[in-house]
C-alpha positions, 0 to 999 in steps of 0.5 A: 091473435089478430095483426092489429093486437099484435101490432098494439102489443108491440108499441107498447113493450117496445115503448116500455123497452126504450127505458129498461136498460137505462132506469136506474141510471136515469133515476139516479140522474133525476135526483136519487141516490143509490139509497133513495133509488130502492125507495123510489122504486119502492113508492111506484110499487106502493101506488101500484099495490092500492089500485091493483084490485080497483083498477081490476074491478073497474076494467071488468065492470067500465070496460078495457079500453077505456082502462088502457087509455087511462093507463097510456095517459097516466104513464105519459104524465109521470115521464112529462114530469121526470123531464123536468125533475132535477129533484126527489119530489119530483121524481116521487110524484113521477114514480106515483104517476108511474105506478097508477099507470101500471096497475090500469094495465095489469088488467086490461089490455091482456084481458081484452085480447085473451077473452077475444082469442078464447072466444075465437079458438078455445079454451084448449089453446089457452097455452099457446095464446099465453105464449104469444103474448109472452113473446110480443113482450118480450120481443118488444122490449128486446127492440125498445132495450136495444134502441134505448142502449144506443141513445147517448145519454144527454141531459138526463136521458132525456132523448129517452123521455121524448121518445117513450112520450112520442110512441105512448101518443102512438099507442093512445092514438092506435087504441082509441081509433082501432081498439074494440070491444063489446059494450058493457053495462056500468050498473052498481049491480055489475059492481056489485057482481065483480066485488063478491065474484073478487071475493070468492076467489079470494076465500079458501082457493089454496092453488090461488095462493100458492101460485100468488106467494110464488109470484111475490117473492120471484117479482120481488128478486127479480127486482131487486136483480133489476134495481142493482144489475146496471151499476154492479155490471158497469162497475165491472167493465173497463168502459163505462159504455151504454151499449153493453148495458143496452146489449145485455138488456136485449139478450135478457129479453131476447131470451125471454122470447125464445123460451116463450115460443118453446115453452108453449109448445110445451104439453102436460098431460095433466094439470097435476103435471103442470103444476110440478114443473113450475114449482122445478122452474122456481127452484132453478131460478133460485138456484140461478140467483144464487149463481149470479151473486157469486160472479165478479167478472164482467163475461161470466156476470152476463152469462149468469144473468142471462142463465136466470132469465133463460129458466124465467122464460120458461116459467112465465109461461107457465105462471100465465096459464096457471093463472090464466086457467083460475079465472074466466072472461068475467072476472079474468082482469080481477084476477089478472090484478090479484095477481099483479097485486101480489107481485106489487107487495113482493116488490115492495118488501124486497125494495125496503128490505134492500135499501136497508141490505145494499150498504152492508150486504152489497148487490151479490148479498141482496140476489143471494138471500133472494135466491134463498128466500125463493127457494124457501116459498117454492117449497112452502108454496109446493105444500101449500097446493097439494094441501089445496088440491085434497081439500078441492078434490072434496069440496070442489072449489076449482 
């Protein structure tokens, strides 16, 4: 991966950073209550779940960039809009702003820089340059956690909007001067070429699927953890202080770098092989929600916390090159945006369901049936590709 993708990558999980330790909080101060803040959330992944496949299409026949810059603009208007929002129609406007900008950049900016270091290296180090861009976020964000937990919170957060805007000018500016890629032909065939290339995915391909239904339910409870983790955590401490919220965030992503360097200098000696570690790597997030329910002190909730993202490290990876390896450069942004869009609807039902769940269940209620439930897809999931594979193994789909 070339010093300027890099570069660019890092802008942008570390402008995605500054806000992650303080989101619900800075929602909460806009206007939501702890009943509203699922839906709102809920609204961002509704708006992301309509466009994810257009926005994938339309990168694959317009081109990337043009579809990151779209991105960096859309996202730049909905914080413009949460500086000024002291009101729920304001903050949902935001939040639609916010969720089209996330689905023009599921399949775009990755896409772009995985097709130019495939070109360049190889199919054979798909592993590897997944695991880059693993880290580069994570990392990024890690940075963005740990500025954004030591800017005071006055009025609303609002240092933390003006500093996001600030560095999403930045990114914009980077991506338009020094972002290239070959010209594409914008055809109503070329249209015509991603819809039915979209659609033959999409038709029989049973490791697609398990891998897709895997991904939604993870995304989901890994939302809801996301939703909650800030005021159940500040709940607990003795000083209601930013600077844990924002250190626990950092070693949530720091984490998440780490396993990213060791797990793609992970080899399997087969596909098969692959496959059966992620499905393992499934059950013990599972098993670490559960955990993470059961804890009420301040220490051994952060341990927990940062056990589950320890074994989610691990299994992005995995999940990526999986993902990765169902596709090619022609469609690989459609596909990255299927993905995505499984993830959208995972969050989806799990935001409605714990609007509905808090009340009576509590946060430690919510992340216990979240474990349950992965448990039960892993398993489902599981059967689902082997079913897959024999049916492949005569029909060649894969």
């Amino acid at each position: 991966m070339s010093p300027l993708h890099s570069g660019i990558l890092l802008l942008s999980y570390f402008s995605t950073g500054i806000i992650m330790p303080v989101l619900s909080l800075l929602l909460l101060s806009r206007g939501c209550t702890m009943q509203t803040l699922p839906l709102m959330l809920g609204l961002y992944s509704l708006t992301a779940l309509f466009l994810e496949v257009p926005s994938g299409v339309f990168a694959d026949w317009r081109g990337r960039k043009p579809t990151c810059l779209l991105s960096v603009a859309l996202v730049m208007a909905a914080f413009m809009l949460l500086l000024s929002a002291g009101s729920l129609p304001l903050v949902a406007a935001a939040m639609v702003l916010w969720g089209a900008s996330r689905a023009f950049s599921s399949g775009s900016l990755d896409a772009l820089i995985i097709d130019a270091c495939l070109e360049e290296k190889g199919a054979e180090r798909l592993a590897p340059i997944t695991a880059q861009l693993t880290v580069l976020r994570s990392a990024g964000i890690a940075l963005g956690a740990l500025v954004g937990g030591l800017l005071p919170a006055v009025r609303g957060y609002a240092l933390h909007l003006l500093l996001r805007l600030a560095l999403l000018i930045c990114e914009g500016l980077l991506c338009i001067l020094f972002l290239h890629e070959p010209p594409r032909e914008g055809t109503r065939s070329r249209l015509c070429d991603q819809l039915s290339a979209s659609a033959a995915l999409l038709r029989g391909n049973r490791p697609f699927w398990a891998l897709a239904l895997c991904m939604a339910v993870l995304a989901g409870s890994q939302g809801v953890v996301d939703v909650y983790w800030q005021p159940a955590f500040q709940s607990m401490l003795p000083s209601r202080s930013g600077v844990w919220l924002g250190l626990l965030c950092v070693g949530s992503y720091l984490l998440l770098t780490v396993g990213g360097l060791a797990s793609g200098r992970i080899s399997f000696s087969s596909e098969r092989r692959r496959w059966r570690g992620y499905f393992f790597l499934q059950s013990l997030l599972g098993l670490a929600l559960l955990l993470l329910s059961r804890q009420f002190s301040p220490l051994r909730f952060a341990g927990a916390y940062l056990l589950f993202y320890t074994v989610l490290s691990v299994s992005n990876i995995q999940e990526q090159t999986l993902l990765n390896g169902l596709s090619d450069s022609s469609n690989r942004a459609t596909v990255l945006s299927l993905a995505s869009l499984a993830c959208q609807l995972g969050n989806l039902a799990l935001h409605a369901a714990s609007g509905a769940l808090v009340l009576p269940l509590g946060a430690s209620g919510l992340w216990g049936l979240s474990g349950l439930l992965l448990l039960l897809v892993c398993g489902g999931s599981a059967l689902l590709y082997r079913s897959g594979r024999r049916w492949s193994s005569s029909d060649t789909l894969l």
